[in-house]
Backbone bond lengths (Angstrom), bond angles and torsions (degrees), N, CA, C in turn:
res aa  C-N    CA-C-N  psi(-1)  N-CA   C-N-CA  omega(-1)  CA-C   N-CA-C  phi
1 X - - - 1.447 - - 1.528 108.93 -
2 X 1.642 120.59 137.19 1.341 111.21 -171.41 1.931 98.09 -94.63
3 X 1.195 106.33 -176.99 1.382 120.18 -158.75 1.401 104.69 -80.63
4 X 1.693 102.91 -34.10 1.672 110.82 171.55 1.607 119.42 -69.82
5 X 1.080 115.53 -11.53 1.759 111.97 162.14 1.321 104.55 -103.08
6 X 1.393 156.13 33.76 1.266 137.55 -179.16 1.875 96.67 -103.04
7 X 0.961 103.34 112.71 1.702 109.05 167.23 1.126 125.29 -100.58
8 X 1.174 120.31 116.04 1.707 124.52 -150.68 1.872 103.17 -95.70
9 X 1.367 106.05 129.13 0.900 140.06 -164.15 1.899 91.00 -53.53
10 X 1.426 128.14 165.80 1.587 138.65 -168.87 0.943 99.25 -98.03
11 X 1.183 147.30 -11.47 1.912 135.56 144.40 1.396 104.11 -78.41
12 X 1.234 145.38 -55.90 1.286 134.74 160.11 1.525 135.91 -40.17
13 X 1.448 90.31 -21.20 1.827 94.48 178.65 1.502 104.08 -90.09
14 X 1.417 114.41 -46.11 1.284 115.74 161.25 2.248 133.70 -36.18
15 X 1.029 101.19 -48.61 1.323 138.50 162.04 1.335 96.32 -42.99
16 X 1.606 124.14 -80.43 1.053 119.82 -155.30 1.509 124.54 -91.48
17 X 1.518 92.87 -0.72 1.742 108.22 173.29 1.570 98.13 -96.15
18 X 1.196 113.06 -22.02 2.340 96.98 -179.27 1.974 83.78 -105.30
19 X 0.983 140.00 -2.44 1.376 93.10 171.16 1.728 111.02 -100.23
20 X 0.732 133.46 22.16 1.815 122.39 153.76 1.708 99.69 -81.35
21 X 1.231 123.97 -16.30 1.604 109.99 -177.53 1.801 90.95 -77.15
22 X 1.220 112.41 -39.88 1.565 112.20 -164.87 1.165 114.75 -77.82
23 X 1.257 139.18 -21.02 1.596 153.91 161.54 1.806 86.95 -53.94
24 X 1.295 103.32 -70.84 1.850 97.57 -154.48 1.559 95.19 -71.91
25 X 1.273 152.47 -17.23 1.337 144.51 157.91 1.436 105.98 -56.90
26 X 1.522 126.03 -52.38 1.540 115.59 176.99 1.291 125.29 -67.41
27 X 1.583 107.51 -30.84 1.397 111.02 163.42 1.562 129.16 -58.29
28 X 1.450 111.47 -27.61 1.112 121.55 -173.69 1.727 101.44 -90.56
29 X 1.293 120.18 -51.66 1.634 117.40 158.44 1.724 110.60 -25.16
30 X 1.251 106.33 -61.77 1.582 111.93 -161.38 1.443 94.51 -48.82
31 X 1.722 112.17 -73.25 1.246 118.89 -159.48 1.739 113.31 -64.61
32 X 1.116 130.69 -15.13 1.750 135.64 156.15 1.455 107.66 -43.25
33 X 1.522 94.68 -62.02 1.310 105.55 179.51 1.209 133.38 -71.75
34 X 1.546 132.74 -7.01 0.941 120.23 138.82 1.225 136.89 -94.93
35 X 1.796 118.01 -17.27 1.557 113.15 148.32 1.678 119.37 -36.90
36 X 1.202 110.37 -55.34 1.249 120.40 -157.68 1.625 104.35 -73.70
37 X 1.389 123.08 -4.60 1.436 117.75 178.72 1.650 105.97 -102.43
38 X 1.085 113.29 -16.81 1.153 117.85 163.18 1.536 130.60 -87.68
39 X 1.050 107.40 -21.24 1.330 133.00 -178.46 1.913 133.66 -153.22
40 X 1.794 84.67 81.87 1.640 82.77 -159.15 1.491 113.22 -60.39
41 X 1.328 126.31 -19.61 1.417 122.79 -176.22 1.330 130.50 -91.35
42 X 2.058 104.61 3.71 1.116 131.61 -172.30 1.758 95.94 -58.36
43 X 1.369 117.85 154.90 2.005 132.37 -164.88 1.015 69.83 -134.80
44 X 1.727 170.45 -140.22 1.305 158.41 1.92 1.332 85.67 -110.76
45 X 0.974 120.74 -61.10 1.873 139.55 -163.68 1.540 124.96 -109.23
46 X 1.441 118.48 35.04 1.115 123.16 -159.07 1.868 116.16 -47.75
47 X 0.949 132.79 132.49 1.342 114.04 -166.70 1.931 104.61 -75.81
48 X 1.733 95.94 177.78 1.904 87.66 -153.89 1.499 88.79 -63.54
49 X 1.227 127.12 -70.11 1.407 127.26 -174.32 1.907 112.79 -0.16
50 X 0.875 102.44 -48.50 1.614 108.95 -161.60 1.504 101.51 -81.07
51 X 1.725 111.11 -38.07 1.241 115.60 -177.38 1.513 109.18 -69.57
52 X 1.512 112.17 -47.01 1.715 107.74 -178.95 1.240 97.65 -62.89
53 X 1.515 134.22 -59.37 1.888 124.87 -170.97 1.629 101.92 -43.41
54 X 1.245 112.38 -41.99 1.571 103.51 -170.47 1.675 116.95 -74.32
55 X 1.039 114.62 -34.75 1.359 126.91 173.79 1.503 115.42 -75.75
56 X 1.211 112.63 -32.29 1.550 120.99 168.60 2.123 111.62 -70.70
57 X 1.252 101.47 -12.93 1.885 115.50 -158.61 1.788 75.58 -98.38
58 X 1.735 117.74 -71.28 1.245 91.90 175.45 1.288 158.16 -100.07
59 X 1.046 112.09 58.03 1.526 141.99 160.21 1.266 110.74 -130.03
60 X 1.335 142.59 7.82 1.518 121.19 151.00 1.297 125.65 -114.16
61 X 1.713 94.85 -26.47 1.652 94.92 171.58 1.208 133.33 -86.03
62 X 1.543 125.26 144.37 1.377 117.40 -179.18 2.059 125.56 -64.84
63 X 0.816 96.61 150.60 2.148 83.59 165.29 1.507 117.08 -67.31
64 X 1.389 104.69 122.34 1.646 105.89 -176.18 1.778 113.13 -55.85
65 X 1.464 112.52 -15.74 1.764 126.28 -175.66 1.621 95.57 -70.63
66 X 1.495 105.38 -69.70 1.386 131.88 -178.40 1.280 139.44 -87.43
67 X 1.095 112.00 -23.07 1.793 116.07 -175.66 1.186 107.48 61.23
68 X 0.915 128.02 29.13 1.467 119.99 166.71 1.927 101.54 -114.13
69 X 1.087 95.43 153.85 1.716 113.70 166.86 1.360 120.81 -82.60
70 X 1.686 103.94 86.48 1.379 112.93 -169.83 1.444 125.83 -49.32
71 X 1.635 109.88 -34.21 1.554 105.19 162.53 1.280 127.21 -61.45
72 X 1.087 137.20 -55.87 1.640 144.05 179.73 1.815 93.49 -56.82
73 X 1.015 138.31 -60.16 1.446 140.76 157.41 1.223 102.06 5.05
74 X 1.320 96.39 -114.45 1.621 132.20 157.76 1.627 118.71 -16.87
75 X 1.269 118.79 -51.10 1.480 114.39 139.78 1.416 137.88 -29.14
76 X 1.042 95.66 -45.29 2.027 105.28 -159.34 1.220 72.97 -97.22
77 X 1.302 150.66 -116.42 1.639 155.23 177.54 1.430 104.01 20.14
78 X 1.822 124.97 -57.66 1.021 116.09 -171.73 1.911 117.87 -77.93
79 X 1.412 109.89 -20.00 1.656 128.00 178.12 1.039 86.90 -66.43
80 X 1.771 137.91 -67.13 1.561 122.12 -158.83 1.541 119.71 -70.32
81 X 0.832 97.46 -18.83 1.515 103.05 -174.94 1.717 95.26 -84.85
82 X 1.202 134.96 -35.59 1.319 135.28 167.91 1.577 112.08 -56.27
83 X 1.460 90.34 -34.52 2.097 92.55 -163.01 1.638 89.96 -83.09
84 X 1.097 118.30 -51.55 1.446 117.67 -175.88 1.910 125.19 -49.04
85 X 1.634 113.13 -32.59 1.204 120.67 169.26 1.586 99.35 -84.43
86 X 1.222 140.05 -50.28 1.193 119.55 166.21 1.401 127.68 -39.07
87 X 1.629 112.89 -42.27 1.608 100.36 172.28 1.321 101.99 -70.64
88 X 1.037 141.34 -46.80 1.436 140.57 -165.35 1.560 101.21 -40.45
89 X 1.265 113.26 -61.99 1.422 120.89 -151.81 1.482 94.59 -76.75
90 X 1.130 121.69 -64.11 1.926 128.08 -171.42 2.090 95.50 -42.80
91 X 1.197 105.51 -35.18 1.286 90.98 -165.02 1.940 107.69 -93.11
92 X 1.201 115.36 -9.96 1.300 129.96 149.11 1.826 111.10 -56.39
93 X 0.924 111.67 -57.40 1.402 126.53 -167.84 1.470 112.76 -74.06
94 X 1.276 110.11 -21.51 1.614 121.73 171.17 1.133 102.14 -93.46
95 X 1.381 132.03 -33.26 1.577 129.08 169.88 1.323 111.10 -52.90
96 X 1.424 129.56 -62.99 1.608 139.86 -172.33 1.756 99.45 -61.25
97 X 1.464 103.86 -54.01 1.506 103.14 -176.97 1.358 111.41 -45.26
98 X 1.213 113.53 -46.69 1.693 114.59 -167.23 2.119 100.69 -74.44
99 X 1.019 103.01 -35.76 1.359 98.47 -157.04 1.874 89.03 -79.10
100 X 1.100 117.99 -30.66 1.691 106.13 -164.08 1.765 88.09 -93.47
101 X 1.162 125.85 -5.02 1.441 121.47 168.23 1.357 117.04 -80.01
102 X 1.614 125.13 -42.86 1.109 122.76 174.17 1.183 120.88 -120.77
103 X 1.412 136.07 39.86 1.368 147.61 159.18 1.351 107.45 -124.81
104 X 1.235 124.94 119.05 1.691 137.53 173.37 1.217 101.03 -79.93
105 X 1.862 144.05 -10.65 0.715 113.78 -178.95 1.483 99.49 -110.42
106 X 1.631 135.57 -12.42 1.018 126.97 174.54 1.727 114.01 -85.84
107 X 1.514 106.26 -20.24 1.223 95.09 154.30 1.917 139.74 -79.71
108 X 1.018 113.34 -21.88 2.055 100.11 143.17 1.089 110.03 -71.11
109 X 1.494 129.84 -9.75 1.477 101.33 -170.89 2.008 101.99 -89.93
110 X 1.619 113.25 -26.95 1.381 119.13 178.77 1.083 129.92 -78.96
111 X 1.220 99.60 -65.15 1.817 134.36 -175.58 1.638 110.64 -21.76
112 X 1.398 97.40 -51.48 1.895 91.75 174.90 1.336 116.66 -71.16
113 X 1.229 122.71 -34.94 1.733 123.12 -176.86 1.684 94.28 -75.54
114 X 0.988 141.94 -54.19 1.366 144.39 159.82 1.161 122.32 -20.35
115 X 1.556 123.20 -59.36 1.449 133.40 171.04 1.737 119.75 -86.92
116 X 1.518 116.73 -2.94 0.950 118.49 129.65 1.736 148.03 -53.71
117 X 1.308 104.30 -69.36 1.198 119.61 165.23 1.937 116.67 -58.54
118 X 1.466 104.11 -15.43 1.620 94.73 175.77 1.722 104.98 -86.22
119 X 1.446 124.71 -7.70 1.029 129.92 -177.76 1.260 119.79 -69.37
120 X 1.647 108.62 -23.46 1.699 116.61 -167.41 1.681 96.16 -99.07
121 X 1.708 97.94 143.27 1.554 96.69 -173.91 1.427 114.53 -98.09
122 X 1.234 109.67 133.55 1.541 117.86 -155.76 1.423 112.57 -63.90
123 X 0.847 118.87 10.69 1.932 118.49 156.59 1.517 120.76 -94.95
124 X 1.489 90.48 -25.79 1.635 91.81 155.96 1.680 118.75 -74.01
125 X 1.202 131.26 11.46 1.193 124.22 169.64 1.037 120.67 -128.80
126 X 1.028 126.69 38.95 2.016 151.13 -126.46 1.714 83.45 -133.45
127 X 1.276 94.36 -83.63 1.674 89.88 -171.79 1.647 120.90 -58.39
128 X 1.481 109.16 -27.09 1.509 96.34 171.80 1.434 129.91 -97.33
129 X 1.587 103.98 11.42 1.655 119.53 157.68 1.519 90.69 -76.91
């Protein structure tokens, strides 16, 4: 049987889709651990311990300013502001859609700058937003 028909069994597919997360977690263990023996005050590579205590500190504790739980905060703040440019834009985009769909004359007048600009891939316009 060649290697291109072997279909790996649903504990095996499983298996082989979480262990590249576990390679780069041990890899990242190793190298903490040896930053960190050389350099206990080294931040570059904090070992996991410090990262789960820290990640566990913010999400349960409140802000000593505010009492509030600056992650979940900062969360919800950052979703609305996501949901809100999404409506913005979809409802921009349904505006042009509709108008270059049912106007013959706004469609020669759009349609090419339109099918231009859908050509460029939107991470290329990341940095100049």
């Amino acid at each position: 049987m060649r290697f291109i028909n072997i279909i790996p069994s649903r504990p095996l597919a499983v298996f082989l889709a979480l262990l590249p997360f576990a390679l780069v977690f041990i890899a990242y263990a190793i190298g903490s651990e040896i930053r960190l023996s050389a350099n206990p005050s080294d931040k570059l590579l904090p070992a996991p311990g410090t990262v789960w205590d820290t990640a566990v500190r913010l999400t349960t504790e409140g802000d000593r300013r505010t009492g509030r739980i600056l992650f979940w905060h900062d969360t919800w703040a950052s979703l609305q502001r996501l949901g809100i440019g999404i409506l913005i834009s979809a409802t921009v985009g349904l505006f042009f859609g509709l108008v270059i769909g049912l106007l013959p004359l706004m469609r020669s007048f759009l349609a090419q700058i339109v099918a231009v600009l859908s050509m460029i891939p939107p991470l290329a316009l990341l940095p100049i937003l």
